[in-house]
C-alpha positions, 0 to 999 in steps of 0.5 A, spaced: 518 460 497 516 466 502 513 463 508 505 466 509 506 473 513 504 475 521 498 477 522 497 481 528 491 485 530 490 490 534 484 494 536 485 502 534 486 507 539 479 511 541 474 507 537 477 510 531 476 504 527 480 497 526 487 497 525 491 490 522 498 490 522 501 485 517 508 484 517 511 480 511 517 477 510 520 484 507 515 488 508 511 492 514 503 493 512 498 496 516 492 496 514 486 501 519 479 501 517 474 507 518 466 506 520 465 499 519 470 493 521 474 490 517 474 481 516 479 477 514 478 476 507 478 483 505 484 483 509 487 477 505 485 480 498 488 487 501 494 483 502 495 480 496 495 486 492 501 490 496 505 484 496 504 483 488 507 490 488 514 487 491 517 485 484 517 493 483 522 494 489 530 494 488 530 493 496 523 491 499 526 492 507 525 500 505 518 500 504 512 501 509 506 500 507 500 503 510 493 502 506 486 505 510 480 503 507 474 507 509 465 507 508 464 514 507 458 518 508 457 523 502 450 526 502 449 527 494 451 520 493 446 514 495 448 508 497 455 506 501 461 509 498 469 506 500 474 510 500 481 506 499 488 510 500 494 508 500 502 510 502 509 508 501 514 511 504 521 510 500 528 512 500 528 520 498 520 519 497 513 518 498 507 515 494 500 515 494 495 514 491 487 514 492 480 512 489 472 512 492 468 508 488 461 505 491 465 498 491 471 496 495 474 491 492 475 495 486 477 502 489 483 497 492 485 494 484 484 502 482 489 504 488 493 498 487 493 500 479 496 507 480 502 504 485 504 500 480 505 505 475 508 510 480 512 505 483 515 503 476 518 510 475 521 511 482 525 503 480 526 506 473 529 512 476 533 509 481 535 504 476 538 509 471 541 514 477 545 506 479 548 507 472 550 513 471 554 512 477 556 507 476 559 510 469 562 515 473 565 510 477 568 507 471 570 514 468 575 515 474 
């Protein structure tokens, strides 16, 4: 079992909002959020998400994680609406995905939904492209 993750928090620079810095056993996870502060349950329940999201890795010391979540102003909409986005930076790739949603927690599961299925591609791909050379290797 994995010990519970760091948590290190650190003011944004220039009032930008509020910057969290998680580092998980195997993971590097920022999280900054933009035009309201930022409390620890979210903070945990954003966590908890991301980390469901290692089982899809083939090395997960690869991955940096960094999620922004943010309260937009939008003229035409009334009421708040949350914007979250988030970005991975693998080996040879990038993913990212975003959603705005009038509430937080969902547009977090929506992004968390569309890294999943974007992360079970680039591990199929992977998976496939370590075969194939691994037939070539034998080939030889």
């Amino acid at each position: 079992m994995t010990p519970p993750p760091k948590l290190v928090r650190v003011n944004a620079p220039r009032g930008r909002g509020f910057l969290s810095k998680i580092k998980s056993q195997f993971m590097k996870i920022t999280i900054r959020a933009k035009n309201f502060k930022l409390i620890l349950s979210l903070e945990e329940y954003i966590n908890r998400k991301i980390n469901y999201l290692e089982r899809f890795f083939l090395n997960p010391l690869e991955a940096d994680f960094r999620v922004e979540i943010e309260k937009t102003t939008q003229h035409h909409r009334k009421g708040k609406v949350f914007q979250a986005l988030a970005q991975i930076k693998l080996p040879g790739k990038i993913i990212r995905a975003e959603s705005v949603s009038q509430d937080l927690r969902l547009a977090i599961d929506e992004v968390k939904e569309e890294l999943q299925q974007e992360l079970k591609k680039y591990k199929e791909k992977m998976l496939a492209k370590r075969k194939r050379n691994q037939r070539n290797v034998k080939k030889d």
